[in-house]
N, C-alpha and C positions, 0 to 999 in steps of 0.2 A: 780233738778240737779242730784240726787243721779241715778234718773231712766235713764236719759240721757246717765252719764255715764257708768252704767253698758250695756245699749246698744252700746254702742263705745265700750265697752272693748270685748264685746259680738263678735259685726263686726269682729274686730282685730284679734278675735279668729277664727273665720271662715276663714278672708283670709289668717290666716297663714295657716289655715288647707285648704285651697285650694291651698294656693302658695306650701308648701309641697307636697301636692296631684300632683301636676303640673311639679315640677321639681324634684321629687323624679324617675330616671332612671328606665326604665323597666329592670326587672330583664333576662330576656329575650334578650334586647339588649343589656346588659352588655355580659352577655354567648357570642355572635356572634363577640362582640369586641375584648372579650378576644381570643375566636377562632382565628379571623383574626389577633391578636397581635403575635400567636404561628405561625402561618401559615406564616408569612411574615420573623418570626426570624430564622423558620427552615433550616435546610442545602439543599438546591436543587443541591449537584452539582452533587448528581445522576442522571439529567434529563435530562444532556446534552449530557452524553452517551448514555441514551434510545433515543433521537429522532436522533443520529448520525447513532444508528441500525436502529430505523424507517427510514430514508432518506436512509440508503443503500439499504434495500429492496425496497422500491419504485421506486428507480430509475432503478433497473435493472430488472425489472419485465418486458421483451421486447419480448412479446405474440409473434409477426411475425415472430421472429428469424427461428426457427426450418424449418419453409416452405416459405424460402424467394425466393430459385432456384424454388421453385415450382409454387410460387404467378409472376415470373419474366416469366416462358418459359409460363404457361399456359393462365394467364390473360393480363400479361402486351406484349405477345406474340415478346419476345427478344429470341436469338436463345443461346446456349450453348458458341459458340465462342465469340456472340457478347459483356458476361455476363465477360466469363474468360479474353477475351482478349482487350474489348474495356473499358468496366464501371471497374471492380474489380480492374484494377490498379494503378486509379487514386485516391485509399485509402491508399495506402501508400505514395505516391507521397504527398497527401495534408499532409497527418500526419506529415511526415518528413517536413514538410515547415514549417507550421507550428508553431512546438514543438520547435521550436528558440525562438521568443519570447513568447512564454510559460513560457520555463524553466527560462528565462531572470527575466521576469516582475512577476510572479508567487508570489514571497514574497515581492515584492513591494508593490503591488495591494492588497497586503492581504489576498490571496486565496480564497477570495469569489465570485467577477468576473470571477476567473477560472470555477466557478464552475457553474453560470448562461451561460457562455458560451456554456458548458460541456450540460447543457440540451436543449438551444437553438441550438446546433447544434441536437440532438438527434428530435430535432420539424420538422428540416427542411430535414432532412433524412427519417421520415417517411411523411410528405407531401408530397414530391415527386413521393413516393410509393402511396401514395391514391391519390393524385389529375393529375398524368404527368404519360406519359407511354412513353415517346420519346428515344432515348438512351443521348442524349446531357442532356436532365433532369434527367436520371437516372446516370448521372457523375457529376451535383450536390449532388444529393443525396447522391453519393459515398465523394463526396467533405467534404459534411456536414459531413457524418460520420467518416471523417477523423481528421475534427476538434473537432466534442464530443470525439474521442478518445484521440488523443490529449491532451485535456483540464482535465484528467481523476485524472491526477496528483495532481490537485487544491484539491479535497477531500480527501484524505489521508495526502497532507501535512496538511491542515487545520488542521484535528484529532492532527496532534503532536505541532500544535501552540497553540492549545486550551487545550492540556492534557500534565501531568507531565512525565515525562521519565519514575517516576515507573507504569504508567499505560500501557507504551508502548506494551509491549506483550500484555496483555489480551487484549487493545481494539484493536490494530491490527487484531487479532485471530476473535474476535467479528464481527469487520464491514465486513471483509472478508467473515466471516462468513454469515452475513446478505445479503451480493452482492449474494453471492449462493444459499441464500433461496430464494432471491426476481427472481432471474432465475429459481428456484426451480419451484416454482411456477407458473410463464408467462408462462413455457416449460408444464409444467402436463394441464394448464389451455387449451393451445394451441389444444395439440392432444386429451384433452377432445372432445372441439366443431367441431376437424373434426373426429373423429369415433363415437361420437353420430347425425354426420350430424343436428346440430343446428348452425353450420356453416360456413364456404367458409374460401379460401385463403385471401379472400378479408376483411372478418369481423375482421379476426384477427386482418390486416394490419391496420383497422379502429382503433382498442381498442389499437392498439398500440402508433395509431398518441394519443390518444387522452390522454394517462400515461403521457409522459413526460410532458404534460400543465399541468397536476395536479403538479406535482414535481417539476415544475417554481414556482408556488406558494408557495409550502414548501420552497425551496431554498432562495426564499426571505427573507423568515421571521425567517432566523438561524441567531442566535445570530454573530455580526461578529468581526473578531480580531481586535483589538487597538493598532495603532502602538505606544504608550507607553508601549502597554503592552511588544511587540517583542522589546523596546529595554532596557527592566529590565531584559529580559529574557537573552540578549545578554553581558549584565553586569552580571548576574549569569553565565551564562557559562566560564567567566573571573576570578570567583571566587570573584567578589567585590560586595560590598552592599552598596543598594542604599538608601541615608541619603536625609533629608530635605536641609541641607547645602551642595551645591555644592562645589567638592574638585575637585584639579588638575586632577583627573585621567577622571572626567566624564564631562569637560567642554568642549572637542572635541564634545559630546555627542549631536544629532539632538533634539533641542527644538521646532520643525514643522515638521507638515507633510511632509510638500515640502524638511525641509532641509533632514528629516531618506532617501524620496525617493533618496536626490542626496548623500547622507551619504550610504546607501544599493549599489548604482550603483556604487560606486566607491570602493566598498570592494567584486566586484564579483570575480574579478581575485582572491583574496586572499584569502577569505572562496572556491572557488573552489582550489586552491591547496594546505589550510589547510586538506581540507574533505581529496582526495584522495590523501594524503601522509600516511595518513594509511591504510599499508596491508591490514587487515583485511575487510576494506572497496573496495578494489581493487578489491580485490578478488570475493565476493558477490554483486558487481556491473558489473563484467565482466561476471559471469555466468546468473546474468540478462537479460545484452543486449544480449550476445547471445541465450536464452533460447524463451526470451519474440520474437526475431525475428522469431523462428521455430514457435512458439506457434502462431503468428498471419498469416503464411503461413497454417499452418494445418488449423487452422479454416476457416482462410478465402475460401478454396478450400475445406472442408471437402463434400460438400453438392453436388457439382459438381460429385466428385468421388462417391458419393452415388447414385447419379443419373444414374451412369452409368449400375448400378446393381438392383436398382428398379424397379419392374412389377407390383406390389401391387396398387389398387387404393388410398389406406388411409396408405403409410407410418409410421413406429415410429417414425421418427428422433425428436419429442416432447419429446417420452419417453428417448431416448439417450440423449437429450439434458440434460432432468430434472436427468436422474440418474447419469451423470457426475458432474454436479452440488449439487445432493443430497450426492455425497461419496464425493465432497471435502468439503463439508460443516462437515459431521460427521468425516473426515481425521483434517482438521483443527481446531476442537475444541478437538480431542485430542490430539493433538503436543501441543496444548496450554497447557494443561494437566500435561505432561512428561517432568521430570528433568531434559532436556537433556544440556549437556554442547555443544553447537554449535562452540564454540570458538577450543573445541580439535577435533569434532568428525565432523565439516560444511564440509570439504571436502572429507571426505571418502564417506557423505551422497551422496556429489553431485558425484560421481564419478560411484556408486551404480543406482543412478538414472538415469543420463546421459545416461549408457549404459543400463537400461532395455527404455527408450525412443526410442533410435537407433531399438533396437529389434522389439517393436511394431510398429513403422512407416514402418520398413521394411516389416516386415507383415501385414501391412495393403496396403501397394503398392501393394504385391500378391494377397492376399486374391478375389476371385469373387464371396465370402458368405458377404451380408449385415449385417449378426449379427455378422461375426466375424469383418465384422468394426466398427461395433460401440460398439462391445468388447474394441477394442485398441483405437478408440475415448475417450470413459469414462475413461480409464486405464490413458493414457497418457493426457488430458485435466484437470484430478483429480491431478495427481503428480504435474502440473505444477501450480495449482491454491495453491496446500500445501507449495510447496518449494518457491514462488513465497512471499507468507507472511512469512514464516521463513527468505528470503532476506529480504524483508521489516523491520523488526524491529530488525532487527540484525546490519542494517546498520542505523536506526534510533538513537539507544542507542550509537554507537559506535561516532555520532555528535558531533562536537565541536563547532556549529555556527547555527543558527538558520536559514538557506537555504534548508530547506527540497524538497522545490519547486523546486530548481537550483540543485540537486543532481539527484532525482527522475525524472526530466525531462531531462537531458544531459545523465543518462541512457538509458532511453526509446530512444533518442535522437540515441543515439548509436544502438541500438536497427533498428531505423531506417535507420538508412543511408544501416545495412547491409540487413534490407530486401527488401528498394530498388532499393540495388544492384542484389539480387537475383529475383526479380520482373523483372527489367530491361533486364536481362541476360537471365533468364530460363523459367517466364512466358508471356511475353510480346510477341506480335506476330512482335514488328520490330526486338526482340533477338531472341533467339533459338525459343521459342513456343513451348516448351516440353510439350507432355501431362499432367494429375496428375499426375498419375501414378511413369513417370520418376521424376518428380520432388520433390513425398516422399521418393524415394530412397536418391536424393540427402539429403533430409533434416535430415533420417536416418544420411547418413555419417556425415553430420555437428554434430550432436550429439554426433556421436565415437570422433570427434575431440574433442570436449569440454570436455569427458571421459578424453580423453589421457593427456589432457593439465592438468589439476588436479591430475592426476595418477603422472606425472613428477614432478610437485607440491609436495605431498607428499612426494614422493621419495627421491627428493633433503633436504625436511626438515629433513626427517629420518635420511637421512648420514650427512646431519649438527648434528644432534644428535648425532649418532655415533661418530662421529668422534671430538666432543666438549667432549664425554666423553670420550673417548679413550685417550682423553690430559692428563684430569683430573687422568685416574687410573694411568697414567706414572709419572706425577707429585706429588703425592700422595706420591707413594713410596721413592721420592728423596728426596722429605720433610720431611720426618719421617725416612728415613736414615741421614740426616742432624740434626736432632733434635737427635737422640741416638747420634750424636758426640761429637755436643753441650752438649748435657748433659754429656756425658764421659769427654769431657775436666772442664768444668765446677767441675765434680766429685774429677778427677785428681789434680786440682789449690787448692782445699777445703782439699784433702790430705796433697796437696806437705804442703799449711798453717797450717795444723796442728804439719807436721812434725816438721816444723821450731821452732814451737811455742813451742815443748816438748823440743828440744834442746834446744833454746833459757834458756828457765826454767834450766836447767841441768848446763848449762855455770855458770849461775846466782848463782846454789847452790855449 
């Protein structure tokens, strides 16, 4: 019995010394637990800004750009008029159709549909270039690119649904920043493979179709907004905070998707003439629409007029593209930089600008030197990419309502109506059909006028100034001759009472 049991107690010992053995954790996978316990607790909310840069440069890395008149007259064998006057016009046309319900449905929708839109149209604008050379399919083309532009809006409002007010400058300054490198780069890449002849108008056109399907795929898979979240955001902007226990103030408040959608539709009219009741906002949305309408007449026609002037087999306009792009990218990350108070000094800036604009367009209409166009191209295409984000977040911070999308787009909006009025009018072959030529003169003078309208601006503030203090030193002095009276009679009462008061005493004794 004795032997028996010390064999059982023997066993017992082993299996605990096995059971131990067995369920004792590898030291090793405790290390990778605890790893992943820090990794999951960590703060990530810097990674939504890095892939918001990553997504801007990818998206704009659009290789064909720079030799699109060139890939149009030589291979797709369209003639100069048929490019200026039949396809090119039907980009603002779609744009401006458009950008209504854009700007409408834009924070509805959530700004992430904007933005898949935004690169599906970017798919079908270069399909038409590699797979159709017809002009009817090359006014698809134009169609599509009318609605990727269009739709452009969705990702910047996104950036300020997803980021806090005090990040607004700098990552404004950023993704700007990043649209410029990812051109940066498409444009150097471009006239790389046609002056090393590795290859064609056509290859570009290829790597080009084939960017924005990579960037459908990115786009998918961004994190996307929660309209719970847009409407805590919109009870912050109210100054009210949002409690477990619903109170009177938040019970109007959309408890569904469906209801925020008809709860958002029926507060357009009013967040639209909350937003632009403030000056400040008028102001830097007006110089927008008009600025962004020049800005997309110049570009859109730049290539044409260069063409007029090119003998060269292998053009720069790659490198002109990439170096306008390369100085508003190092322009825009130093205004991000610089203390500057926009609120006292926005419109002397725009005023400054406006007219060195007018200047270069005008001499770029004369000019029959290629480099000194694409002097004044990178000159005026750089000012307008810097002051363009200085509007942008200057009208972002000055928000009282969370309609980034219905702001930015009834600009651009504006924007368009008047460049397709000037399309209609000045480039269209059933209006005038003015050359380019003529028609950078005009967009010069459109500049002097934006100059001027700001220069009166100023002026009338200044003599509002003047003349609020000019009240103030008149009234100043009347005050303070009314106070030495007061105070003399005042003095005089304190006498006449003392006198009385010695007499009195004097009676007495």
């Amino acid at each position: 019995m004795g032997s028996e049991d010390s064999d059982c107690h023997n066993d017992k010992e082993q299996i605990g010394a096995i059971s131990k053995l067995s369920f004792t954790p590898n030291p090793h996978l405790q290390t990778l637990r605890g790893r992943f316990r820090n990794l999951r607790r960590r703060d990530w909310t810097w990674l939504l800004p890095v892939l918001l840069c990553c997504y801007a440069v990818l998206k704009e890395i659009k290789v064909g750009e720079p030799f699109l008149f060139k890939y149009q007259t030589e291979y797709l064998n369209l003639t100069a008029e048929q490019i200026t006057g039949e396809i090119y016009p039907y980009n603002p046309y779609t744009y401006t159709i458009v950008l209504i319900p854009i700007f409408i449905f834009t924070d509805i929708l959530l700004y992430h549909p904007t933005m898949l839109l935004e690169v599906l149209g970017q798919i079908g604008f270069r399909a038409s270039l590699v797979f159709m050379s017809s002009v009817p399919s090359q006014i698809f083309g134009m169609m599509s690119y009318g609605v990727a532009t269009a739709s452009e809006v969705g990702f910047f409002s996104y950036i300020y649904a997803r980021l806090e007010k005090d990040q607004y400058r700098k990552l404004t300054s950023w993704t700007r920043a990043g649209t410029m490198a990812g051109r940066t780069f498409g444009y150097l890449f471009s006239q790389f493979l046609i002056l090393s002849n590795l290859g064609t108008y056509r290859t570009l056109n290829e790597i080009a179709f084939v960017m924005p399907c990579i960037v459908l795929v990115f786009c998918i898979f961004l994190p996307r907004v929660h309209w719970k979240v847009m409407v805590g955001r919109m009870l912050e902007a109210k100054g009210r905070e949002i409690k477990a226990s619903s109170t009177p103030s938040t019970k109007s408040l959309p408890k569904s998707y469906g209801k925020y959608v008809l709860y958002r539709l029926k507060k357009l009219r009013s967040d639209f003439c909350k937003v632009y009741q403030v000056g400040h906002i008028r102001k830097w949305s007006f110089w927008w629409a008009m600025t962004t309408c020049m800005s997309l007449q110049v570009a859109l026609f730049a290539q044409t007029l260069w063409g007029e002037v090119q003998t060269e087999k292998s053009p720069l306009n790659g490198f002109a593209e990439a170096a306008y792009t390369a100085t508003a990218t190092l322009a825009i990350l130093g205004m991000n930089a610089l203390p500057i108070n926009w609120d006292k000094w926005g419109e002397l800036a725009l005023v400054i600008i406006s007219s060195i604009d007018a200047a270069l367009l005008f001499l770029y209409s004369q000019t029959m030197s290629i480099y000194v166009m694409y002097f004044c191209y990178i000159s005026y295409r750089s000012l307008y990419q810097v002051m363009i984000t200085i509007a942008q977040w200057n009208i972002a911070k000055k928000m009282m309502c969370e309609s980034y999308g219905l702001v930015f787009g009834v600009n651009g909006f504006i924007a368009l109506i008047m460049q397709t009025i000037l399309t209609v009018v000045i480039s269209d072959k059933r209006g005038l059909g003015l050359p380019v030529r003529a028609q950078y003169i005009i967009y010069a003078c459109c500049h002097l006028v934006i100059a001027l309208i700001f220069l009166v601006s100023i002026t009338l503030t200044l003599v509002s100034y003047l003349c609020e203090r000019k009240k103030k030193d008149v009234i100043r002095p009347q005050i303070s001759q009314n106070d030495l009276e007061a105070q003399a009679d005042k003095t005089s009462q304190g006498s006449g009472e003392t006198d009385m008061s010695i007499t009195n005493e004097k009676n007495e004794v």
